[in-house]
N, C-alpha and C positions, 0 to 999 in steps of 0.2 A: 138710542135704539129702543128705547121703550115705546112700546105698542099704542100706548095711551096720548102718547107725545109729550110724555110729560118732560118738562126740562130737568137738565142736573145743577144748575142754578140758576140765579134771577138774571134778567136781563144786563145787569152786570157784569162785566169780568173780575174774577175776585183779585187778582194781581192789580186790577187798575184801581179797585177800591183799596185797597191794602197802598195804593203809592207806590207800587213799585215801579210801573211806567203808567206812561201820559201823555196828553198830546202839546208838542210846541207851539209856538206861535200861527206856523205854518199849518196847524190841524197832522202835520205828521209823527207817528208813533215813536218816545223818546223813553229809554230807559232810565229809571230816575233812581233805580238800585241797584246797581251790577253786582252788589257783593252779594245779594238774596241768593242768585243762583251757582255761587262759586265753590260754598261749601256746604258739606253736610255732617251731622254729627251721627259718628259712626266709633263703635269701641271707646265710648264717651270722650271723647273729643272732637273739634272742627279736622275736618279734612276736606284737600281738595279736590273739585269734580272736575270729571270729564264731562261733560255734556252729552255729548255722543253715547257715550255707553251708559251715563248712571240716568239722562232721563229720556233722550230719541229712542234707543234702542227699545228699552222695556214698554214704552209706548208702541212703541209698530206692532211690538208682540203682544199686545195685550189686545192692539186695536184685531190682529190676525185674528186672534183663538175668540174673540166675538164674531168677527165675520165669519169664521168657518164653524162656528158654534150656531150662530143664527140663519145659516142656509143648507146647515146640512154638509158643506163641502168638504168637509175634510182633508183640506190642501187642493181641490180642485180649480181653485183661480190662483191668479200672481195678484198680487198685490205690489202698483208700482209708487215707490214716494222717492222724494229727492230730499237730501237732507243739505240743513242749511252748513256751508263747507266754513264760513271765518263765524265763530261765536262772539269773538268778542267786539 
């Protein structure tokens, strides 16, 4: 959403460069590290996520208060997303 168009990273994905997924043989999209996203260290230790709540959620809300930050609306539009329902 930067004005300038600047990007927030390189033409990269940083998950792809990091190996976390990758493409198979097939050219289609293969996670190649399920655990990267299962836990997080919380109250100094691993614990495990929800998906849904610890990274879709905060994302939608974060993506909202930009878009309702950057037009002004103040809850004047819906925002529709579908989220993906089997994680693993």
């Amino acid at each position: 959403m930067d004005p300038n168009g600047a990007r927030a990273w390189t033409q990269n994905c940083v998950w792809e460069d990091q190996n976390i997924w990758g493409r198979n043989a097939q050219g289609m999209p293969e996670l190649l590290k399920p655990e990267n996203f299962r836990y997080r260290i919380f109250n100094g230790g691993p614990q495990n996520t929800d998906l849904q709540k610890d990274y879709f959620m905060p994302s939608i809300n974060k993506f909202r208060a930009v878009i309702n930050k950057k037009t002004h609306s103040a809850g004047q539009y819906l925002i529709f997303v579908d989220r993906v329902t089997n994680f693993e």
